[in-house]
KEKE-3310 file (N, C-alpha, C; in steps of 0.2 Angstrom, whole numbers, plus 5000, padded with zeros to 4 digits):
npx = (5067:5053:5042:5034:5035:5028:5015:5012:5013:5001:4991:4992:4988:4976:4967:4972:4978:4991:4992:4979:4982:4995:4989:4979:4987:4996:5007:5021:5019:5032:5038:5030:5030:5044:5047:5039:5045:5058:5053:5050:5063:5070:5062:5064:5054:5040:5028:5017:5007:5005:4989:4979:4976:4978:4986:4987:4990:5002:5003:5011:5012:4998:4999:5008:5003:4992:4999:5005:4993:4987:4998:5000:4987:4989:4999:4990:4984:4989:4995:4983:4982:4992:4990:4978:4980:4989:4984:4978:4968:4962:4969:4980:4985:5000:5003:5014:5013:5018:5013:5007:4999:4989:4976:4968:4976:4981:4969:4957:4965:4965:4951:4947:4954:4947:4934:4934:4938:4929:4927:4940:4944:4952:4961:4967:4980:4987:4999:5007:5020:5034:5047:5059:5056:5046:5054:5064:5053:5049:5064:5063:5051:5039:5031:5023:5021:5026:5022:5030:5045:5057:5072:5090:5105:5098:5099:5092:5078:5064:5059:5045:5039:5023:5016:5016:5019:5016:5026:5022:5023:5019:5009:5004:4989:4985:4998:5013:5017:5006:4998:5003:5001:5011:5028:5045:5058:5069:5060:5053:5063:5067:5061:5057:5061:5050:5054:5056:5061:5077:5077:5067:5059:5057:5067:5080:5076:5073:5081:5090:5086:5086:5098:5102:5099:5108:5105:5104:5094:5085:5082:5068:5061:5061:5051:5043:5030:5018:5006:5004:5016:5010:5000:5006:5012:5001:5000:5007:5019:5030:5034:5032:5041:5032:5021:5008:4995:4978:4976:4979:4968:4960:4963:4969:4976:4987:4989:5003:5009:5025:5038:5048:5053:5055:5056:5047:5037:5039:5032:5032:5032:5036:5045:5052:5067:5070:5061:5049:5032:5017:5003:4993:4999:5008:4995:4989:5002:5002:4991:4993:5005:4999:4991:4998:5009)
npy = (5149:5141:5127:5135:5149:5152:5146:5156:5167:5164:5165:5177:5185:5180:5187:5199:5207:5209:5207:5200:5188:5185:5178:5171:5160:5159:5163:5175:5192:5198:5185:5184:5196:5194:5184:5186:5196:5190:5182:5190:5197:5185:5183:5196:5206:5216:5208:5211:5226:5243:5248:5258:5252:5238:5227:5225:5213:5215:5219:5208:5201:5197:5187:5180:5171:5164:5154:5150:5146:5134:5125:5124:5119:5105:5100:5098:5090:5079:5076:5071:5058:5050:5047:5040:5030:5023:5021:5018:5011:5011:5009:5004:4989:4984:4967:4955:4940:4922:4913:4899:4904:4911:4907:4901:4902:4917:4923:4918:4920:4934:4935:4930:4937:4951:4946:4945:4955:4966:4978:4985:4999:4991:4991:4981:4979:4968:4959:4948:4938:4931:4924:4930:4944:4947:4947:4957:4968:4971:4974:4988:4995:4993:4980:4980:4967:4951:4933:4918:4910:4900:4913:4913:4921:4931:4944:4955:4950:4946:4928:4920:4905:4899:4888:4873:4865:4850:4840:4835:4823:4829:4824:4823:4818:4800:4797:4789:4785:4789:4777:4774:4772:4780:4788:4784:4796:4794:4783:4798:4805:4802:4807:4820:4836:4850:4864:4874:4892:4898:4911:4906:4902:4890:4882:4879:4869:4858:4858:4851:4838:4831:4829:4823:4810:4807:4811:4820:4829:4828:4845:4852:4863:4880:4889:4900:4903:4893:4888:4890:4881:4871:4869:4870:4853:4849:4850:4844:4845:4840:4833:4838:4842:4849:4860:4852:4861:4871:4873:4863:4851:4856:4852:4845:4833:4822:4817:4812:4803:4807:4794:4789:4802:4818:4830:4845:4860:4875:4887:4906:4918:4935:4950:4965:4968:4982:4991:5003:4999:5001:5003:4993:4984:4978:4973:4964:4953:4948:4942:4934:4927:4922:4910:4899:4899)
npz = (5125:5132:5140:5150:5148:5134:5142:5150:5143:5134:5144:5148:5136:5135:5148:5148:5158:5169:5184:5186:5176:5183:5195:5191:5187:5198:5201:5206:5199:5195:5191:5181:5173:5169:5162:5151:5147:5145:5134:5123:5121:5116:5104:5098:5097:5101:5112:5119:5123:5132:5139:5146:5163:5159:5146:5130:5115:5101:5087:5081:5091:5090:5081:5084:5094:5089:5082:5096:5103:5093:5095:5108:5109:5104:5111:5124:5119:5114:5128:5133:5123:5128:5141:5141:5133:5142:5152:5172:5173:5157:5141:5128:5121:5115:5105:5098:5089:5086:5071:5073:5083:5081:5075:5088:5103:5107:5102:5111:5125:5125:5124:5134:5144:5142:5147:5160:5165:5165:5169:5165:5152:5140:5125:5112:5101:5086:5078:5068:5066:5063:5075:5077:5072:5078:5090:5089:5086:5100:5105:5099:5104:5097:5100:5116:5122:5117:5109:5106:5101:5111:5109:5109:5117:5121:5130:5133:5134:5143:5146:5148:5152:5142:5138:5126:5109:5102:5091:5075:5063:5047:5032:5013:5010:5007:5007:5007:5021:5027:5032:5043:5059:5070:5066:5067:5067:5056:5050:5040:5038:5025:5014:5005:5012:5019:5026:5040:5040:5040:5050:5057:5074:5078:5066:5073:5084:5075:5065:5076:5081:5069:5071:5079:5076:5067:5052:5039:5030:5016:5009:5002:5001:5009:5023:5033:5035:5047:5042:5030:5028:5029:5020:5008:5009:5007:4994:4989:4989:4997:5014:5032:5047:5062:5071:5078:5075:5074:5059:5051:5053:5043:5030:5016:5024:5030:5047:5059:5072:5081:5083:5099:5098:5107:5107:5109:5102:5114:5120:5121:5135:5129:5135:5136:5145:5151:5144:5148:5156:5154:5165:5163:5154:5161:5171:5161:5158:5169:5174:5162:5168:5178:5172:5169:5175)
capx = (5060:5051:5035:5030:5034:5021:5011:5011:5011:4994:4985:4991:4986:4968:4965:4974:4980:4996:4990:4973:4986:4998:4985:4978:4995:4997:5014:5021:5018:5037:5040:5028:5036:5050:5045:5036:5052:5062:5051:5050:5070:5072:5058:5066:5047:5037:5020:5011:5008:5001:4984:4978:4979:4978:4989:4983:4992:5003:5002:5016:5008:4992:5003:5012:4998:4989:5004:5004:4989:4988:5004:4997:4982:4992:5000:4985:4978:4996:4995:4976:4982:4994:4986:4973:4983:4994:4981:4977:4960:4962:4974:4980:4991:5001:5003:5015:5013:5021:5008:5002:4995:4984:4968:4965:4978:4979:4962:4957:4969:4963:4944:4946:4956:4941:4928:4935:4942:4926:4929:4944:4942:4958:4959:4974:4984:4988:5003:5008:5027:5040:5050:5063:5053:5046:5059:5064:5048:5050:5068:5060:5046:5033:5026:5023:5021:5026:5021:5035:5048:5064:5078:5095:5106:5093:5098:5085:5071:5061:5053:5043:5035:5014:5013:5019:5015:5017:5025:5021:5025:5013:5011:5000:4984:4987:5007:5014:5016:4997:4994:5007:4998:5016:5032:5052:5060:5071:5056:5050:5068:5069:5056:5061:5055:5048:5057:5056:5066:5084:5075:5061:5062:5056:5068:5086:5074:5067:5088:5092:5079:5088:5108:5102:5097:5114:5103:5105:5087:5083:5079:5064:5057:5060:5044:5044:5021:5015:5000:5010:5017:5005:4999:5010:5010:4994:4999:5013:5030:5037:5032:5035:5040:5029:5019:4999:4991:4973:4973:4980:4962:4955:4966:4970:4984:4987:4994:5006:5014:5032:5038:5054:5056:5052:5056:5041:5039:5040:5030:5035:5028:5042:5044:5058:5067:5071:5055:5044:5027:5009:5000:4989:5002:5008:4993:4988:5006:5001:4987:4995:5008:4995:4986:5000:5013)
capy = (5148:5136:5129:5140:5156:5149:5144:5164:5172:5162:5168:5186:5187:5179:5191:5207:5210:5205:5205:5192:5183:5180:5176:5163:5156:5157:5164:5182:5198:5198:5181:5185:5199:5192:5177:5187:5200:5187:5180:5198:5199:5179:5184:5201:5210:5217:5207:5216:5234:5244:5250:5262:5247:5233:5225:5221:5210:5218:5215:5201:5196:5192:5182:5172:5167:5161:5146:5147:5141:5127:5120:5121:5111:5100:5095:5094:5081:5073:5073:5066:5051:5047:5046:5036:5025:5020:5024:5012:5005:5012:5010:4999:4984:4980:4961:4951:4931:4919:4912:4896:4907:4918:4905:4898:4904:4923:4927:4913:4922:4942:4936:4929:4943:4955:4947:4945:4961:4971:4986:4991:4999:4989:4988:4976:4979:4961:4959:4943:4939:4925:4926:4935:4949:4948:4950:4965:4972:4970:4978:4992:4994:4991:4979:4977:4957:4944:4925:4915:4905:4907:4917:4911:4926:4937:4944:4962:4949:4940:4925:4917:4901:4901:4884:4870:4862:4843:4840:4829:4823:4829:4823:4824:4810:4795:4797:4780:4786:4791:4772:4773:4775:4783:4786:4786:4801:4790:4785:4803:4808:4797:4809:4827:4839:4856:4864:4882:4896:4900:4914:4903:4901:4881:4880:4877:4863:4852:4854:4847:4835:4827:4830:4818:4803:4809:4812:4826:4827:4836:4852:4855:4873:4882:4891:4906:4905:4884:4888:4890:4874:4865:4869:4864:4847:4847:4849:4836:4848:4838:4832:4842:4840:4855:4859:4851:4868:4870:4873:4855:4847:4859:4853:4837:4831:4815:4820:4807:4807:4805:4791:4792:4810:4822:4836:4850:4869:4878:4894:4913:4927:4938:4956:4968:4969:4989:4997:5004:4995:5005:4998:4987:4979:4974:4967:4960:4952:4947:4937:4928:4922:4917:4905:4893:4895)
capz = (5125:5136:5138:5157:5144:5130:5145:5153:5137:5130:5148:5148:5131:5137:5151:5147:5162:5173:5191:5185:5176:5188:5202:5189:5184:5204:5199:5208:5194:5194:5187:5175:5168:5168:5159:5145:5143:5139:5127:5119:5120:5111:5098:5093:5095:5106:5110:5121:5125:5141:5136:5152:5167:5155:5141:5123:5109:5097:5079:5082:5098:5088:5075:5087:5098:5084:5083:5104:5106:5091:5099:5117:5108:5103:5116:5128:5114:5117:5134:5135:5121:5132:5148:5140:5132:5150:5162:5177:5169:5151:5138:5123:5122:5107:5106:5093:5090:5078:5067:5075:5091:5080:5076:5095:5109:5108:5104:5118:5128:5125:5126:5140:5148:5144:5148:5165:5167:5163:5175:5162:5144:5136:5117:5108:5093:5084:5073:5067:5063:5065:5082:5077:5070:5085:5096:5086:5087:5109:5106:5096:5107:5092:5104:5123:5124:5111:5113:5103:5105:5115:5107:5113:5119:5120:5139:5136:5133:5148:5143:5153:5147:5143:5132:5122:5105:5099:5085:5070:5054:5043:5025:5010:5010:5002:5006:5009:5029:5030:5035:5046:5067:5073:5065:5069:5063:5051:5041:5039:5036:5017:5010:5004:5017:5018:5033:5039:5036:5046:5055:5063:5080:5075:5064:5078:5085:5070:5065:5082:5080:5064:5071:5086:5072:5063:5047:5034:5027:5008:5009:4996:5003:5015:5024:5039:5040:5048:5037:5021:5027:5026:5012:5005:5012:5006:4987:4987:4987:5001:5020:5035:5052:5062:5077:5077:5074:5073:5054:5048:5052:5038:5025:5014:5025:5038:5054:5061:5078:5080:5090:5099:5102:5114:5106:5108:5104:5120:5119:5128:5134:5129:5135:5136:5155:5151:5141:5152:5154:5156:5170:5160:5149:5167:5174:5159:5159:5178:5169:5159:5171:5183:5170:5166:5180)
cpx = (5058:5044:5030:5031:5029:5016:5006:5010:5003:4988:4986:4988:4977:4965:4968:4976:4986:4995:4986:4978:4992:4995:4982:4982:4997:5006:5015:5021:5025:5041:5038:5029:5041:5052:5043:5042:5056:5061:5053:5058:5073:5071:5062:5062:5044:5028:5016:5015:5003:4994:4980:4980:4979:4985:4985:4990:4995:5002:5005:5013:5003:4996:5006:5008:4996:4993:5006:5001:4986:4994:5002:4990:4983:4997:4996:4983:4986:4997:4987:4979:4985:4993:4981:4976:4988:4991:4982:4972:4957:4969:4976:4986:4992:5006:5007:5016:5017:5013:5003:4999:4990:4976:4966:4968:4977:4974:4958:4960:4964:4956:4942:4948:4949:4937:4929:4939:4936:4926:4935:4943:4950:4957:4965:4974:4987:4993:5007:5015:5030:5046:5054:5060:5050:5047:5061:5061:5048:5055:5066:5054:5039:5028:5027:5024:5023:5025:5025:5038:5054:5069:5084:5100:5102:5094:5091:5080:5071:5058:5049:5037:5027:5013:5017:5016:5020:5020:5025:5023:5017:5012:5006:4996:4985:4994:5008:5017:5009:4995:4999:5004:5006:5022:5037:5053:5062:5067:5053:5058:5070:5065:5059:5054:5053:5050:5058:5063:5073:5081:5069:5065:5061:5063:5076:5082:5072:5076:5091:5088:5083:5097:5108:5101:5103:5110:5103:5099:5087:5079:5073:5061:5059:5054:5044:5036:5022:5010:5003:5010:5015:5001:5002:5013:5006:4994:5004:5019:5031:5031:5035:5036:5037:5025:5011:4994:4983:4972:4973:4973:4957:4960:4968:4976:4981:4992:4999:5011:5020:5034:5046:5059:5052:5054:5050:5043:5035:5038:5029:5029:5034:5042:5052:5059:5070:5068:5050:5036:5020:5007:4995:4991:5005:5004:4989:4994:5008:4996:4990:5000:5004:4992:4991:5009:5011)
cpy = (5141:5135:5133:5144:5156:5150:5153:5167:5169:5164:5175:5187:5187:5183:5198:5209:5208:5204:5198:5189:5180:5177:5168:5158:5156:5156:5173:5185:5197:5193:5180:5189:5198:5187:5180:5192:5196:5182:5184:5197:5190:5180:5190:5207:5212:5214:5209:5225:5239:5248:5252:5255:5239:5231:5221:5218:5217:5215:5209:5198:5192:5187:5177:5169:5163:5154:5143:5142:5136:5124:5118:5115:5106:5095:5095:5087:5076:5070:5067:5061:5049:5044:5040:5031:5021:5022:5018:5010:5007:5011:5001:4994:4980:4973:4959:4946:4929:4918:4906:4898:4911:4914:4902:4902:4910:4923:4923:4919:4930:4940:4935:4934:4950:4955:4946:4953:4967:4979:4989:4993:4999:4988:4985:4977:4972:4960:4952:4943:4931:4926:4929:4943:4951:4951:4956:4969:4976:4976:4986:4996:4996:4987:4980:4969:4954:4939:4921:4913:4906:4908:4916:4919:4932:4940:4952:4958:4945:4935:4921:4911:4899:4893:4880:4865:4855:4846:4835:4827:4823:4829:4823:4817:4805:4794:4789:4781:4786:4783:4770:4776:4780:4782:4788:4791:4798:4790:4792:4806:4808:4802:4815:4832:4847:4859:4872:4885:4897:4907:4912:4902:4893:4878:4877:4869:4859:4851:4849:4840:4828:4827:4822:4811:4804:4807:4819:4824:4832:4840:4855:4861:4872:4888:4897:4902:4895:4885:4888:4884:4870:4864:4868:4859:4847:4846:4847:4840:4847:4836:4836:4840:4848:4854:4855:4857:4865:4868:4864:4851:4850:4857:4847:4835:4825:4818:4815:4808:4803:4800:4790:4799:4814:4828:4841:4859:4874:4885:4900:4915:4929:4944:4960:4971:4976:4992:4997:5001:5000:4999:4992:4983:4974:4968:4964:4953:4946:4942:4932:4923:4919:4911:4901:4893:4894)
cpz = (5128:5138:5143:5151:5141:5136:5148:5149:5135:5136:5149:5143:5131:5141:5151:5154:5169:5178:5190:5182:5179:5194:5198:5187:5194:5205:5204:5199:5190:5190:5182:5169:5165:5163:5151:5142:5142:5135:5122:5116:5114:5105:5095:5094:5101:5107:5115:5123:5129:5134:5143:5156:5166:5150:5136:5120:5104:5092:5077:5085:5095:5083:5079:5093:5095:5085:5089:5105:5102:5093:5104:5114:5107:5106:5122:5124:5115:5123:5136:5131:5124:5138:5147:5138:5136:5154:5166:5174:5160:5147:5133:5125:5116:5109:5098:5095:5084:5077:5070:5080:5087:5077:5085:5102:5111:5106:5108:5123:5129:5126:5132:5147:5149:5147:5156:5171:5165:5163:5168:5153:5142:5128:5115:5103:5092:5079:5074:5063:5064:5072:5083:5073:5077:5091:5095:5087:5096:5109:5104:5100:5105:5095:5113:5128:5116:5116:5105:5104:5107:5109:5112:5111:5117:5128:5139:5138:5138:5145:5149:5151:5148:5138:5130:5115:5104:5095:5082:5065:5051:5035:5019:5009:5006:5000:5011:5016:5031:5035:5041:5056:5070:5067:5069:5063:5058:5047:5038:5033:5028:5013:5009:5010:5017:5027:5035:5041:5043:5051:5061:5069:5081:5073:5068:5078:5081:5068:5068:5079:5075:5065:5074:5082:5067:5054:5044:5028:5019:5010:5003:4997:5011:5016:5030:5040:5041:5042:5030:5020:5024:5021:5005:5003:5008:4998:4984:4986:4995:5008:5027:5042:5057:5069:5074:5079:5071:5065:5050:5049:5047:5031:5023:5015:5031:5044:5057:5067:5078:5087:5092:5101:5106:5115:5106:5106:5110:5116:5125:5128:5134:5132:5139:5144:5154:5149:5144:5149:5158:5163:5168:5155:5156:5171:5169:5158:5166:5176:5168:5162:5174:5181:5169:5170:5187)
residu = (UNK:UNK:UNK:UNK:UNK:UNK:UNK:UNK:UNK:UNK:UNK:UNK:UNK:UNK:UNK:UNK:UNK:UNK:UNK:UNK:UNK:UNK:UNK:UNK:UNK:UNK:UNK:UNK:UNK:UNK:UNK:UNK:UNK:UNK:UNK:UNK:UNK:UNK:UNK:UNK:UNK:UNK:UNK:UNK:UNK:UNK:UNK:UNK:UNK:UNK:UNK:UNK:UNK:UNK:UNK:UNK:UNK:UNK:UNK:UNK:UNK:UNK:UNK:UNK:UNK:UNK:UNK:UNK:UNK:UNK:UNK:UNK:UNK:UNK:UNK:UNK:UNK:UNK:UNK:UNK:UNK:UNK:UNK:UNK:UNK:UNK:UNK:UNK:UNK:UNK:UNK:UNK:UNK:UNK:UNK:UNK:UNK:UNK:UNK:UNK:UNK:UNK:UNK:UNK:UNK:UNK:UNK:UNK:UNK:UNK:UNK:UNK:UNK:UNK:UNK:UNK:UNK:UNK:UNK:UNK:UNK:UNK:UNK:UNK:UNK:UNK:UNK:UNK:UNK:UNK:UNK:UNK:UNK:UNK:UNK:UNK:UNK:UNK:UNK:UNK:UNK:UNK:UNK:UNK:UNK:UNK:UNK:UNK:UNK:UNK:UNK:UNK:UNK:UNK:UNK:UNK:UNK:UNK:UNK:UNK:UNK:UNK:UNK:UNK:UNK:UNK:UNK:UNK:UNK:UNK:UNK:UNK:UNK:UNK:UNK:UNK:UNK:UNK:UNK:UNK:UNK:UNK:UNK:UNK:UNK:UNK:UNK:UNK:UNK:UNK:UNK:UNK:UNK:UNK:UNK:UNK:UNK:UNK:UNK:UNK:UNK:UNK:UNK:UNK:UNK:UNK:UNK:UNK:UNK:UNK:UNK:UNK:UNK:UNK:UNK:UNK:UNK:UNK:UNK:UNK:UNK:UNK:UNK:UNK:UNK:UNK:UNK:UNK:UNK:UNK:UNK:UNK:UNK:UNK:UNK:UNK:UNK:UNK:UNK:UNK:UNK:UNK:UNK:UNK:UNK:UNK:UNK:UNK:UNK:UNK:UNK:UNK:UNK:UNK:UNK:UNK:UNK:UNK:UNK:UNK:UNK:UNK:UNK:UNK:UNK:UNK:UNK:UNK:UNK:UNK:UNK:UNK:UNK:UNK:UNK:UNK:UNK:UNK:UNK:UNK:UNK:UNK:UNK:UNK:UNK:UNK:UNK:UNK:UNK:UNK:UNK:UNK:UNK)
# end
């Protein structure tokens, strides 16, 4: 069974008569025959039956139309969602970020995309992860684009780089650094730190960071969200070393910039060099390289 057979039987059965249906089907009589006896002969049954120079439905016939033609409806409405969701000026684009991109850069990013691109009806899906969640999601093809940090041995994933953030020592108000204009990592290092988790994409570079000053700093929390961090910065379980994200000016903390290093977190576009890509995950894709390479 195949879906030309379905296709042939759901029009003979609509017009009753094999010549108009094979003239509409734009098929010879003989392939339509042929096509519905060996339905007949798969099935078991006989679904039609001559009726002077016509064909009507047998009692089976009517039975298994029935479930024909909700299948055929159901993959038309399959094939329209997909069309529209990968057309050339319609269609969605599922986006994952790590966490400090989700109050200013991506929706910065997507608003500016639309409102310059009026001409197309694009809609974006938004799921917030940590980099390796991320990159999973890419191999998975959960998303279309991630914006995170790079993954070493990742050869499926392209990155291609869209950004970079500071980083700072940031520590709870009236911490005996707050009055400090700059610090060396060393003094930072004396304090217990709050440092993110082994699957951060951060988390290589802040290690690096403390191998280079041959320091081995206390671990007091480990964190995967910045926002978390800082938060708990803010209520005195430790000091962190972290990017200068928007939210830190909303929260009881001193920001202090590091002096000495020239470490930063380098931010991707990531996207997978084997999973097909819609035409507007493309030219949105086309976008984002043009604005920052």
């Amino acid at each position: 069974m195949n879906l030309n057979q379905l296709h042939y039987f759901s029009k003979l059965a609509e017009v009753e008569h094999y010549t108009k249906a094979a003239e509409e089907l734009d098929i010879s009589q003989p392939t339509l025959s042929h096509a519905v006896s060996a339905l007949e002969t798969e099935l078991g049954t006989k679904l039609f039956e001559k009726q002077g120079r016509n064909v009507t439905l047998t009692k089976y016939g009517k039975i298994f139309r029935e479930y024909v033609d909700e299948s055929m409806k159901t993959l038309d409405a399959g094939v329209k969602k997909v069309r529209s969701l990968t057309g050339q000026t319609e269609g969605l684009i599922e986006l994952g970020y790590i966490y400090t991109l989700g109050s200013e850069f991506v929706p910065s990013l997507v608003s500016d995309f639309i409102r310059t691109h009026e001409e197309l009806r694009v809609k974006f899906h938004f799921t917030v992860g940590n980099t390796s969640e991320i990159i999973k999601g890419l191999k998975e093809e959960k998303y279309d684009i991630g914006f995170c940090s790079m993954a070493e041995r990742e050869s499926g994933i392209q990155f291609t780089p869209v950004g970079t953030e500071n980083l700072v020592v940031v520590v709870p108000k009236g911490h005996p650094l707050s009055y400090e204009k700059a610090v060396d990592l060393e003094q930072a290092a004396v304090y217990p730190q709050i440092f993110y988790t082994p699957n951060s994409g951060l988390r290589p570079v802040v290690d690096r960071m403390f191998e280079q000053i041959r320091v081995k700093p206390e671990i007091a929390y480990e964190i995967e969200e910045d926002g978390c961090m800082a938060g708990l910065v803010a209520q005195n379980f430790g000091i962190a070393v972290m990017p200068e994200i928007p939210v830190l000016r909303q929260l009881s903390v001193d920001i202090i910039p590091l002096r000495n290093q020239h470490e930063k977190r380098y931010v991707y576009m990531a996207r997978s060099r084997d999973a097909f890509q819609p035409p507007l995950v493309q030219r949105f894709a086309e976008y984002v390289k043009n604005l920052f390479l």
